[in-house]
N, C-alpha and C positions, 0 to 999 in steps of 0.2 A: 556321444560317439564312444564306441569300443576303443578299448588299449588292445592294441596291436599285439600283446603278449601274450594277450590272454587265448586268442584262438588262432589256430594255423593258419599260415599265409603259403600264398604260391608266389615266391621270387626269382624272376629271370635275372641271372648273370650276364653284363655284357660285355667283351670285351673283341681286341681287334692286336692282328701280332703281323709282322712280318719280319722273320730274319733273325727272331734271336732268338733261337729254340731254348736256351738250358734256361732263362731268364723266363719264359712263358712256361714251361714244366715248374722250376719253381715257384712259379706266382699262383696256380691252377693248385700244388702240392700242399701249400702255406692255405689257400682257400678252401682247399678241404677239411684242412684240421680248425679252421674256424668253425666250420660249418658242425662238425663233431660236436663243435662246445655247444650247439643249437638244438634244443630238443623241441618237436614239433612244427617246424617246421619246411617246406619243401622247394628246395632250389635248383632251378633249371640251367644249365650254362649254356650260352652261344657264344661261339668263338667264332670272329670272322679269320680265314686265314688268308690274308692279299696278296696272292700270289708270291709267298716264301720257296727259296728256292734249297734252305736247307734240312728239308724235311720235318718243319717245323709240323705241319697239319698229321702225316704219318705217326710222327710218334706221343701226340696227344691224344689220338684214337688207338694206338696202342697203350700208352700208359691213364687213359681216365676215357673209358669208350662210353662213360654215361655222357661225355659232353658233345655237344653239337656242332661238329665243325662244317661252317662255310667256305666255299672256296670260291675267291674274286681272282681277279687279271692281274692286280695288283698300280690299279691305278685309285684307290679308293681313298689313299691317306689315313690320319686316323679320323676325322669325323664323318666323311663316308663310310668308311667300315664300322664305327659305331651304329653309324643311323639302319646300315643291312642289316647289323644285329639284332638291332632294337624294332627293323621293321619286321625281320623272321620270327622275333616272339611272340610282337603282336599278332603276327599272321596265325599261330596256334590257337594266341586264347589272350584274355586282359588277367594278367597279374596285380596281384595286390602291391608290387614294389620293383622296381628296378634297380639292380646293383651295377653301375658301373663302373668296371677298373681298367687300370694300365696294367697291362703284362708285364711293367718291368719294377712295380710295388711285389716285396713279400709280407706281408701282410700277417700282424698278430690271432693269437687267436681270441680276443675277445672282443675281438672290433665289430663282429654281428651283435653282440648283445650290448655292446655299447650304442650302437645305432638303434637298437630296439628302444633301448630305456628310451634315450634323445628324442624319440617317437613318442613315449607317454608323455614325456616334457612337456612337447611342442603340444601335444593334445591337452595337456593339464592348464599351461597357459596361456597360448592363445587357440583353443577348440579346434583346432583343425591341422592335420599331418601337413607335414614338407618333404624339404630335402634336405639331407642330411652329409655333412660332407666327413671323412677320414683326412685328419694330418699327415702325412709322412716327414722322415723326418731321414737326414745321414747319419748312415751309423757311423762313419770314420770321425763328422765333426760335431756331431749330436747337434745342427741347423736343426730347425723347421726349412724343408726343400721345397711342399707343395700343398696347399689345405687351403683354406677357407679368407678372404680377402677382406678390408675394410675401404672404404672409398676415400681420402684425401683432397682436397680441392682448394686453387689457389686461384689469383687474377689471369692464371696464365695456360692451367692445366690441369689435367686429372692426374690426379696420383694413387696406386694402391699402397697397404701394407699388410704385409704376410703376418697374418696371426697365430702366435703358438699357443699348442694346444693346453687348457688345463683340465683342474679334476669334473668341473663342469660345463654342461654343455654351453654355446655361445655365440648369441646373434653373429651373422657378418649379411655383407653385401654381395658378394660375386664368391667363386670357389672354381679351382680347380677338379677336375672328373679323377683323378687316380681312383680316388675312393667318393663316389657318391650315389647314394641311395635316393630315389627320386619314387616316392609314391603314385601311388596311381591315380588319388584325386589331383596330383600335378598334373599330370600325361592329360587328363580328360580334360584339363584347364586350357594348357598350353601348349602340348602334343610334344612334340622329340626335339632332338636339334634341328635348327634349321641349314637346310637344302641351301644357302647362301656362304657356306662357309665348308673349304677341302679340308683344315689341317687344323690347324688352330683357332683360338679364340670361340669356337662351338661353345664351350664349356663355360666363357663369360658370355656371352650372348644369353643363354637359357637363364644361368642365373640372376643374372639382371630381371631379366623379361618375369623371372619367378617373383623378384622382389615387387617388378612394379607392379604387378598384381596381390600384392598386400600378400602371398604366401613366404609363410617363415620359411628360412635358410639357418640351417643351427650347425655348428662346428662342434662335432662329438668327442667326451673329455675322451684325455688320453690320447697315446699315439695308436695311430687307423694301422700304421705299416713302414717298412725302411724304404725306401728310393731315394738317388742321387738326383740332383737338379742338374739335368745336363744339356741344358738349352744353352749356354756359354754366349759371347757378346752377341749383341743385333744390333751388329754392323758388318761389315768387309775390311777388311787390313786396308790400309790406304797405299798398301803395295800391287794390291788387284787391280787390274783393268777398270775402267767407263764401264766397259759393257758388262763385266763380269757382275759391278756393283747395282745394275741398273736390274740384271736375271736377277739376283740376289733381291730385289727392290718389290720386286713381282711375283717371287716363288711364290708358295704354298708354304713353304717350310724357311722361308727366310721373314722378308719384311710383312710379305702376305699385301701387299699396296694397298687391293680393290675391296678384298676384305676386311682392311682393320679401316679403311675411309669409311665403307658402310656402318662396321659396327660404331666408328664414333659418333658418326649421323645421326644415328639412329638412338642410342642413349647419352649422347652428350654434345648433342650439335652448336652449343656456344665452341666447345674448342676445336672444331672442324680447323678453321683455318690454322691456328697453331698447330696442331697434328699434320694436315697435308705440310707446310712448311717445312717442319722438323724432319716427317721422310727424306722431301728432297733433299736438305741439308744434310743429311747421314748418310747419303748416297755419295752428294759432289765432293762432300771434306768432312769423312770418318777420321783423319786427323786429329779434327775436335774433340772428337770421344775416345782414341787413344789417348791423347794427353789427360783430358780431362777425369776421363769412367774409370 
């Protein structure tokens, strides 16, 4: 098999925004000047814009009109608006790679050619491309905020750990999408995110489903980009209502219920029962995880 450095590639950018215009201008800004450190090769951007109401989609065809913006109703979340992205590209043509990021990562500029190398890597030792994930990291506390995961396992539960990045590249298990680079012989294997999931958890699903298909998942040395981790507790204050905690139970964008039951099911169904429990219990007395988390 060819080294991916050696001859040009066509890579589709995906990414998906609603609502925080200066934060998606600088992530779009920052990815250009990567792409500068890139020579020969060609990269296409899809912006999904879900129905932003601050002129988010306006002035990204004003300031970078080579990118592609889609415009939704704004019910799509981010792993709907990923997967429109990622189906309009397809809809053109099969790319040699797919990049995708968070709008709210600014991103270094030698995180494409770090991803490149991570590519002969993965080709050098075990023959065949993956996915490739970018660390981010806070600038204010110099954390690792979001990259590449390791699996933990006990009598009782799954655990991850968030791996920091170093000078070389590095097996993991699951990874977060800020920065992931996903090849096309993946896409042809296991196709996009899956349609079972609005918001979250897309991104561990795939990469599970990459690993149990024996395709490498490598965490690229160095930092991928800066982002803050602002997903903050998952739970409700135990000053919130029943009901408040029970929406919260069920959102998309909170507990996710029906979606993180399936994904547990589905790669890790000895701890079904432990998981459904621990929902309900974080719901009736988030008490416990004030005092406790």
């Amino acid at each position: 098999m060819s080294n991916c450095n050696d001859k040009e590639m066509e890579i589709a950018v995906l990414l998906t925004c609603y609502n925080r215009k200066e934060k998606t201008l600088t992530c779009l800004d920052s990815l250009y000047h990567a792409i500068d450190q890139t020579k020969g090769h060609d990269f296409t951007i899809y912006l999904v814009d879900d129905g932003s109401t601050d002129g988010t989609g306006d002035s990204v065809r004003s300031q970078f009109p080579a990118v592609k913006v889609i415009e939704s109703d704004g019910n799509l979340f981010w792993a709907g608006g990923m997967r429109l992205a990622w189906n309009s590209a397809l809809a053109e043509k099969e790319y040699d790679a797919y990049l995708l990021l968070n709008d709210d990562v600014v991103l270094v500029e030698s995180f494409i050619l770090n991803i490149l190398n991570t590519n002969s890597h993965s080709i050098k030792k075990t023959g065949q491309s993956g996915i490739y994930c970018g660390s981010t990291v806070d600038k204010e506390s110099g954390n690792t905020s979001y990259g590449g995961l390791r699996i933990v396992k006990n009598s009782f539960r799954v655990k991850t750990t968030l791996l920091n990045p170093t000078d070389n590249p590095q097996r993991c298990h699951l990874a977060n999408a800020n920065i992931l680079w996903i090849s096309n012989e993946v896409t042809r294997k296991i196709g996009i995110l899956s349609n079972r999931f609005v918001h979250c958890l897309a991104d561990y699903d795939y990469t599970l489903t990459a690993n149990e298909h024996q395709i490498p998942l490598w965490i690229i040395p160095g930092v991928g980009g800066y982002c803050s981790n602002d997903h903050g507790n998952s739970w409700k204050a135990p000053s919130s209502s029943l009901k408040e905690r029970i929406a919260y139970l069920k959102s998309p964008k909170g507990l996710a219920y029906d979606e993180y039951l399936y994904y547990v099911r589905k790669h890790f169904p000895l701890f079904y029962p432990y998981s459904f429990f621990m929902l309900w219990l974080k719901t009736f007395f988030p008490v416990i995880w004030d005092k406790f988390k």
